[in-house]
GULO-412155 format. One record per residue (C-alpha): residue number from 0; chain; z, x, y. Coordinates in Angstrom, 2 decimals, always signed. Layout:
<sites>
  drenke  kolse        Z        X        Y
     NUM      A        Z        X        Y
...
</sites>
This chain:
<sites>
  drenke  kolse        Z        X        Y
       0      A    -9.00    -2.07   -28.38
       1      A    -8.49    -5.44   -27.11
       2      A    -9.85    -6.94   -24.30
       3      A    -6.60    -8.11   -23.04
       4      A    -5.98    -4.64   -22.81
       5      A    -9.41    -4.04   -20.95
       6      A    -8.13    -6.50   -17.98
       7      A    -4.77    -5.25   -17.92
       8      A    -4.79    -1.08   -18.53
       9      A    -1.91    -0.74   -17.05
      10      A    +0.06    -2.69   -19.90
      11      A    +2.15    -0.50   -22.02
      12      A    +0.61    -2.08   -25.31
      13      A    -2.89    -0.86   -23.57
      14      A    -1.49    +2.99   -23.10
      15      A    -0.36    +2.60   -26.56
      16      A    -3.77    +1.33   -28.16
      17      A    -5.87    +4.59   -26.90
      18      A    -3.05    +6.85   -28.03
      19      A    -3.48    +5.04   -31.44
      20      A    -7.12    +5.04   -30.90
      21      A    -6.46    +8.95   -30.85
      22      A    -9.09    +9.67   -27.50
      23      A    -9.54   +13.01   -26.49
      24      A    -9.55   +13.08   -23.07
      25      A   -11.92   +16.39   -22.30
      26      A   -14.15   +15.14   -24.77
      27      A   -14.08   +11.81   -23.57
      28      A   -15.67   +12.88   -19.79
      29      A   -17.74   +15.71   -21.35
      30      A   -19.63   +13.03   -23.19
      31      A   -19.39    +9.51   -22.26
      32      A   -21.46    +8.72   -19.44
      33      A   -20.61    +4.97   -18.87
      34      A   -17.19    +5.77   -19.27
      35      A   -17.09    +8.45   -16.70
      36      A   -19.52    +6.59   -14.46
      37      A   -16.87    +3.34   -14.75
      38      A   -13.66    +5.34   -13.68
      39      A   -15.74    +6.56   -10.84
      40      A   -16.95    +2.90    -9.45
      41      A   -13.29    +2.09    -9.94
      42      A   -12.32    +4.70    -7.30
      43      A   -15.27    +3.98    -5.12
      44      A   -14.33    +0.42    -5.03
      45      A   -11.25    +1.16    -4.32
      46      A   -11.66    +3.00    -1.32
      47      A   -14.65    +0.61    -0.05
      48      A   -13.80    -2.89    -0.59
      49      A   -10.50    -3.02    -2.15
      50      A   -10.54    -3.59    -5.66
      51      A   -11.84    -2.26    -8.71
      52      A   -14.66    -3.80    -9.23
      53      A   -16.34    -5.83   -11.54
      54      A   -15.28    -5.15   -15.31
      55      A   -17.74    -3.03   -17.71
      56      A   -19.46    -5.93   -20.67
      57      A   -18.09    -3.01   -23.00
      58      A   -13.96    -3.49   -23.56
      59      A   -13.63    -0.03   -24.96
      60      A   -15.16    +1.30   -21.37
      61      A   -13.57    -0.87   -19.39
      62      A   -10.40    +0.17   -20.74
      63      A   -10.90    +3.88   -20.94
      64      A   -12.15    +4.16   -16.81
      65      A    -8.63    +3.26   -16.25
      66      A    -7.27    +6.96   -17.16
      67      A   -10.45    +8.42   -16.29
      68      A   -10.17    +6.96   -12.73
      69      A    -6.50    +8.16   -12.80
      70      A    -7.72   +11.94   -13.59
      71      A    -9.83   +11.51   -10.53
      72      A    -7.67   +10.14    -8.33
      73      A    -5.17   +13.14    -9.63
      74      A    -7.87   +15.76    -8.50
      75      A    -8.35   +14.75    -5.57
      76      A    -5.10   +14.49    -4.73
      77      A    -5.18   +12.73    -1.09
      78      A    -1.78   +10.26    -0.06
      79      A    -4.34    +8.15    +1.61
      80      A    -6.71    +7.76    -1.80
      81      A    -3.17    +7.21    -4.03
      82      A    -2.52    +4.10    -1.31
      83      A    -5.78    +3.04    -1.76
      84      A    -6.25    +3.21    -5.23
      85      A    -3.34    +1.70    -6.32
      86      A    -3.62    -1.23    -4.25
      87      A    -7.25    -1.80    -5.13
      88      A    -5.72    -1.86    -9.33
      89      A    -2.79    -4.10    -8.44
      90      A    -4.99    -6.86    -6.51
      91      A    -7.41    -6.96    -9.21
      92      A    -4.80    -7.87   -11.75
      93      A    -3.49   -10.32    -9.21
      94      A    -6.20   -12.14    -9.04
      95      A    -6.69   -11.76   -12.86
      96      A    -3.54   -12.69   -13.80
      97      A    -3.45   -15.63   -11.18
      98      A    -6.73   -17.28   -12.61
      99      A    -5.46   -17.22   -15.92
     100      A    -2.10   -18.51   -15.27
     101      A    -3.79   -21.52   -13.16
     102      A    -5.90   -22.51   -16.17
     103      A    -3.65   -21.73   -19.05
     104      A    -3.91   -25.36   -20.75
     105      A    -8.51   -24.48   -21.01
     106      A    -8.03   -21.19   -22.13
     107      A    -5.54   -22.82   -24.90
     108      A    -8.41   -24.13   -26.72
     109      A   -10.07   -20.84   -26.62
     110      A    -9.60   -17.87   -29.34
     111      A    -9.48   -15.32   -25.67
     112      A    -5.70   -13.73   -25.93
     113      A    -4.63   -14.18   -22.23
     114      A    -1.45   -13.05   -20.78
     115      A    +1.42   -15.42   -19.92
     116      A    +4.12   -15.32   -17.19
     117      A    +6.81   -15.07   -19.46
     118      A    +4.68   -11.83   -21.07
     119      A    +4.51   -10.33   -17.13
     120      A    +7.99   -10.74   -16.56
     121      A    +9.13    -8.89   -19.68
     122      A    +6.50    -6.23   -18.93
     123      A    +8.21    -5.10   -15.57
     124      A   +11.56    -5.98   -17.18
     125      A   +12.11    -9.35   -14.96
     126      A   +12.25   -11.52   -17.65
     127      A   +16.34   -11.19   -17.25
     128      A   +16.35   -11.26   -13.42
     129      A   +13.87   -14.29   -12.46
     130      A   +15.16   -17.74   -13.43
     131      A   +13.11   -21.50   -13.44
     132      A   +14.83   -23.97   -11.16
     133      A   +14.25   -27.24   -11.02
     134      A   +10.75   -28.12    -9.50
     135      A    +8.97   -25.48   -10.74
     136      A   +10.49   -23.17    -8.38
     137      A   +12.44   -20.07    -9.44
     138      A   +15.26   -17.92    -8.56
     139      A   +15.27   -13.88    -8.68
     140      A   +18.27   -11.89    -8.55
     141      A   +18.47   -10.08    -4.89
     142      A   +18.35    -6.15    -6.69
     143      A   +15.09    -7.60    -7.88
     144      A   +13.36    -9.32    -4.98
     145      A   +14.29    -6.43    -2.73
     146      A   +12.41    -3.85    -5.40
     147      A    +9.37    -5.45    -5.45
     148      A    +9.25    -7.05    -2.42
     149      A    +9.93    -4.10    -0.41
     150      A    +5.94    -3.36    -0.07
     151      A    +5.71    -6.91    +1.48
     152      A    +5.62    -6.78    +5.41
     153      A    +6.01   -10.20    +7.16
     154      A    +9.17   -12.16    +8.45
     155      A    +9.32   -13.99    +5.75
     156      A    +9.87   -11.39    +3.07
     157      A   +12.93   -10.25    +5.32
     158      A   +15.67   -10.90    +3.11
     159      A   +17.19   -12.17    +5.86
     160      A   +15.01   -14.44    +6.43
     161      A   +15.56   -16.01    +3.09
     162      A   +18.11   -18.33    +1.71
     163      A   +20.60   -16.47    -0.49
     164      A   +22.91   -18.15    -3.11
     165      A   +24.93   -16.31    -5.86
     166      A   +23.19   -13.40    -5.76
     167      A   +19.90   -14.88    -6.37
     168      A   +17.15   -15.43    -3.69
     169      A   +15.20   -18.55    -4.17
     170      A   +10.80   -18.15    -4.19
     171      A    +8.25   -20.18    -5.82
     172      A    +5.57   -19.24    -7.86
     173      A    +2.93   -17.95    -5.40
     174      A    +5.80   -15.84    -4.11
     175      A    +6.61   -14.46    -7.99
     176      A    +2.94   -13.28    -8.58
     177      A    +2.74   -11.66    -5.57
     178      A    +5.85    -9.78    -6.09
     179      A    +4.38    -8.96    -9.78
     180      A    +1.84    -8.10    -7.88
     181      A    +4.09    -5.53    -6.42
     182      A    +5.35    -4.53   -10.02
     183      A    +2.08    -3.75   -10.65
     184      A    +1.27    -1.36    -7.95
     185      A    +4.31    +0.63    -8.89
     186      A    +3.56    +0.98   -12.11
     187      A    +0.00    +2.21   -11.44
     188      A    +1.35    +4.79    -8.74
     189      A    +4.07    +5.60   -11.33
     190      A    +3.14    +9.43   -12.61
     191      A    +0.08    +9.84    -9.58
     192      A    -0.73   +12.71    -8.90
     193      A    -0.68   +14.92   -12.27
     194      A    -1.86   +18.40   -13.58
     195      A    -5.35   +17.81   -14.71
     196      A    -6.76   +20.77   -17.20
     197      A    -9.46   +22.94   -15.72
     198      A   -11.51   +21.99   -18.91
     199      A   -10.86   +18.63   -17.52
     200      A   -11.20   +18.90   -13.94
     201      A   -15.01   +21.03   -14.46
     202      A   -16.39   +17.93   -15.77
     203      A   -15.81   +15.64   -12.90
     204      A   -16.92   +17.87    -9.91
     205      A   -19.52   +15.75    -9.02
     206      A   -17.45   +12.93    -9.16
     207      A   -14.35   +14.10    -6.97
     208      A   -16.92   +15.57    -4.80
     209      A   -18.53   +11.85    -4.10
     210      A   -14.77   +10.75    -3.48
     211      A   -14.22   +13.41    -1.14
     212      A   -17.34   +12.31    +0.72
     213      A   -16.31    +8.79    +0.77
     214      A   -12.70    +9.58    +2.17
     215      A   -14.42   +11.61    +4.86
     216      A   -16.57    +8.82    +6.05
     217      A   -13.81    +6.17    +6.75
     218      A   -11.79    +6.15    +9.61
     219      A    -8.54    +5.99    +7.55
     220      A    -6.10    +5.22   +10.59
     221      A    -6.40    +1.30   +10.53
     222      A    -5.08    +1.51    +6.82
     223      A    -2.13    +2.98    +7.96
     224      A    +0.97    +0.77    +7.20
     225      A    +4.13    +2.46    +7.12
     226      A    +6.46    +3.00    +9.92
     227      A    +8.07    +6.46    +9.46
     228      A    +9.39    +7.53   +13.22
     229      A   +10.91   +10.58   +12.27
     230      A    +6.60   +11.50   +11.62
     231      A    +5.17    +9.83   +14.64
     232      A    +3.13   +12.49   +16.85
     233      A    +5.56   +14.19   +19.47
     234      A    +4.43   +12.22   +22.64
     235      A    +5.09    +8.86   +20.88
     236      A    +8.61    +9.99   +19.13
     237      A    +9.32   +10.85   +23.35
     238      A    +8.30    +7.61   +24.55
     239      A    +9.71    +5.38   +21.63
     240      A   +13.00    +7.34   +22.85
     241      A   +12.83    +6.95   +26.19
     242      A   +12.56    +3.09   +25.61
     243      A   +15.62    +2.89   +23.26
     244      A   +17.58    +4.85   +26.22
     245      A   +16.86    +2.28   +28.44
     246      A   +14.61    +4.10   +31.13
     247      A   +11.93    +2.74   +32.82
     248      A    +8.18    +3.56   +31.76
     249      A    +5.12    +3.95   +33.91
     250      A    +2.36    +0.89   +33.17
     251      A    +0.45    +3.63   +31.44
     252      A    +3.67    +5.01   +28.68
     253      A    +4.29    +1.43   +28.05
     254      A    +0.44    +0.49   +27.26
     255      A    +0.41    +3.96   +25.16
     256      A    +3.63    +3.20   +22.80
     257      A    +2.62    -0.22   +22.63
     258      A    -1.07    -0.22   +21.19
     259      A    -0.27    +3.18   +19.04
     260      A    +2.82    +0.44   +17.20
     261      A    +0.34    -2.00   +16.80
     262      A    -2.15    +0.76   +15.31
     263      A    +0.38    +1.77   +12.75
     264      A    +0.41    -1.70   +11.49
     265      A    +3.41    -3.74   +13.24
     266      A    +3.50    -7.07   +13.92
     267      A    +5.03    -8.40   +17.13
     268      A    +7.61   -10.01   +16.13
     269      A    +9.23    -5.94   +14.38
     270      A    +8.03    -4.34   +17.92
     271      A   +10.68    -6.79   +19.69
     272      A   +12.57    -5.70   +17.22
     273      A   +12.26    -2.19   +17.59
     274      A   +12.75    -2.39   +21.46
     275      A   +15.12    -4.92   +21.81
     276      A   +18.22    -1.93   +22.05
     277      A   +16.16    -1.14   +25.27
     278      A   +19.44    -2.37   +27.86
     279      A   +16.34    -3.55   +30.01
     280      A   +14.65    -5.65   +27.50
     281      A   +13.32    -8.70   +28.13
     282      A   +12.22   -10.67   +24.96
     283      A    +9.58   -13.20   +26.76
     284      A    +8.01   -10.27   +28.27
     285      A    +7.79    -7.50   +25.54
     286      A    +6.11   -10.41   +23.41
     287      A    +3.67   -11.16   +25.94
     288      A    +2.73    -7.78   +26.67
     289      A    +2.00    -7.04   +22.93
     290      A    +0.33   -10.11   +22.10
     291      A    -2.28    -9.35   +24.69
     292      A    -2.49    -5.25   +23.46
     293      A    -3.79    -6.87   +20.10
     294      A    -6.19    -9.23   +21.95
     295      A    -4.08   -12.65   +20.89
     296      A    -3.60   -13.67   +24.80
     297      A    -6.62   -11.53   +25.75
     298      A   -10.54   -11.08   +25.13
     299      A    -9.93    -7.75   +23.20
     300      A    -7.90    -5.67   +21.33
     301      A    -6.75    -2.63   +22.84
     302      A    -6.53    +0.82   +20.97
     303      A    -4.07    +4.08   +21.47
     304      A    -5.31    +6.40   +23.93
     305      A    -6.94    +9.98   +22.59
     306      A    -5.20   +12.70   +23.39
     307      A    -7.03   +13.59   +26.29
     308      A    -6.19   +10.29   +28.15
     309      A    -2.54   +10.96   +26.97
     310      A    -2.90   +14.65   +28.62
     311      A    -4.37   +12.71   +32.40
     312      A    -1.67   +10.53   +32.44
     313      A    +1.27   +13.34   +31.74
     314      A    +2.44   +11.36   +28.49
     315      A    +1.44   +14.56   +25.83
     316      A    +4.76   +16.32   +24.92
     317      A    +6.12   +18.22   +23.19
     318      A    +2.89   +19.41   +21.67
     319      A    +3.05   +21.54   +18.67
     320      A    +1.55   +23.09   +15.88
     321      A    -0.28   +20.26   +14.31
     322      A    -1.46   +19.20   +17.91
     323      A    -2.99   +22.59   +18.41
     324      A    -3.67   +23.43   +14.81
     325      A    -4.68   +20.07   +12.86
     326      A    -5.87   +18.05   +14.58
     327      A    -7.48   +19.38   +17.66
     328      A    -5.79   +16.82   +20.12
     329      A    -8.12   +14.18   +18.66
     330      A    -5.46   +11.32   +18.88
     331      A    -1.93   +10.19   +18.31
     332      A    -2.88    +7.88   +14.95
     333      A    -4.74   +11.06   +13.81
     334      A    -1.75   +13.04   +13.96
     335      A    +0.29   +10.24   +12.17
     336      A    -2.10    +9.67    +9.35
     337      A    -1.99   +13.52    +8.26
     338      A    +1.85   +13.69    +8.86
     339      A    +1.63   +10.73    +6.32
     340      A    -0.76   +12.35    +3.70
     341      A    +1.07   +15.38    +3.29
     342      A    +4.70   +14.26    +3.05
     343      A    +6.35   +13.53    -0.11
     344      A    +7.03    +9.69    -1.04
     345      A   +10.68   +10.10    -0.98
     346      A   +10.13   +10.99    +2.87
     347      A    +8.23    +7.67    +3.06
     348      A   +10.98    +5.35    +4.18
     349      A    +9.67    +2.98    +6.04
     350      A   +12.08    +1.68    +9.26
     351      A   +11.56    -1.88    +8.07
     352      A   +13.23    -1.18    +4.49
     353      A   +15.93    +0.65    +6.13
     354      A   +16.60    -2.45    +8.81
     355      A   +16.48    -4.72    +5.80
     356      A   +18.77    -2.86    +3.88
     357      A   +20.96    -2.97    +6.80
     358      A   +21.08    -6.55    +7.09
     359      A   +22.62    -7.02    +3.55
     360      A   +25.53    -4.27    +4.05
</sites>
């Protein structure tokens, strides 16, 4: 096992190395403590502070946490950990991969194996789709860029906010590793969740238990990222389509769309966007007025009403079954975040992929 393959588990030469190495799996958490105790931390970091941790002295336990932490994160089973998780993987090999790349001519004179781009690119299969220009800058065919770049929400990944020639969409290279950085987040979420064997599954209670306990200590609505309106909670769906009809909104229905779009993770500039069918809209305004919800023009940020401040105002409708049921008329993100973690990812098309797929026929 190579410690190459430590840093990068995710590699298909590193999946191939422990199938050579020929590691049982149920033996492997009935009996290796560090190993077990590594895949854990990996989780735990994940959910905490976003990445993975430091890596284990040990290369052959730093590279067998990886599945371990997989098994877990399997068993678990929550959309919100799988988000989590495989974020917190793909930004540690970012930064990994972007150190190394940035001192490639010191590590030369070293015996360390380190990865190149070129060895990236032909692990995610880009090596035939991203081109060097002139200045070091590079060019990456448009099927491409909108693949990996679709997890990327800001203007400027818009694809039509980028110059487009031949087919090919021009980036430079702190654009390319973040879009490998992309690649890399699919291909850990590729195959999560999976069956886990009870033999399997015995051995980590204790460990999915802590990760249960973890989850259940975080207030999980301000990771929430994805804009999915057919899931949004039934008052919200009502005022988002009062807006696009046109009609006017009390002070109150305005304020309560407005901070709940901002709570899902929107940035001004797609909630002008979003509104701007409205036959009222007024661009100036709607800017201004969401600019001071997220405490840019203002001394705070404002958050979505609860429930029962939704109910006083006469903006709760349509209430139904997860409402009454799930929920307990907590609050609108609440609603939103479990409408998320149990849907399927093929219902998870966000509005902003669709509106950029749109804008290039």
């Amino acid at each position: 096992m190579k410690a190459l393959h430590a840093r990068y588990p995710f590699l298909s030469a590193a999946r191939e190395a422990v199938e050579a190495a020929g590691v049982d799996l149920t033996d492997l958490v009935a009996t290796d403590e560090a190993v077990v105790e590594r895949g854990l931390e990996r989780v735990e970091w994940a959910i905490t502070e976003g990445t993975v941790g430091d890596q284990h002295r040990r290369t052959r336990v730093e590279l067998l946490s990886y599945p371990v932490a997989r098994v877990i994160v399997s068993l678990v089973d929550e959309h919100i950990l799988h988000r989590r998780y495989t974020r917190a993987e793909a930004r540690s090999a970012y930064e990994q991969f972007s150190e190394e790349l940035a001192t490639t001519t010191e590590f030369q004179s070293t015996r360390t194996e380190r990865l190149g781009l070129s060895d990236l690119l032909a692990e995610f299969d880009l090596g035939g789709s991203v081109h060097e220009t002139p200045g070091d800058e590079y060019a990456v065919d448009v099927s491409a860029y909108l693949e990996h770049a679709a997890g990327e929400w800001g203007d400027e990944w818009r694809l039509v906010n980028r110059p487009l020639a031949d087919g090919q969409v021009p980036i430079d290279e702190s654009d390319l590793l973040i879009l490998l950085r992309q690649a890399v987040q699919s291909r850990v979420a590729d195959g999560l969740p999976f069956e886990v064997p009870d033999a399997i599954a015995s051995e980590l209670t204790e460990e999915t238990d802590r990760v249960r306990e973890l989850l259940a200590d975080l207030d999980l609505t301000r990771d929430i990222d994805t804009v999915v309106p057919e899931m949004f909670p039934p008052c919200m769906k009502h005022l988002l389509d009062r807006v696009q009809k046109g009609e006017h909104l009390e002070h109150h229905s305005r304020f309560a769309i407005a901070t709940f779009l901002t709570g899902i993770g929107m940035t001004t500039d797609e909630i002008v966007d979003l509104f701007q069918v409205n036959p009222g809209f007024g661009e100036e305004q709607t800017r201004y007025q969401v600019n001071h919800i997220r405490g840019e023009t203002s001394p705070t940020a404002y958050s979505t009403p609860a429930c029962a401040t939704m109910q006083s105002y006469g903006d709760c409708v349509g209430k139904d079954d997860i409402c009454e049921d799930v929920i307990n008329e907590s609050h609108p993100l609440n609603y939103y975040e479990h409408r998320l973690d149990d849907a399927d990812d093929d219902e998870l098309t966000d509005w902003r992929e669709e509106r950029d797929e749109e804008a290039t026929g």
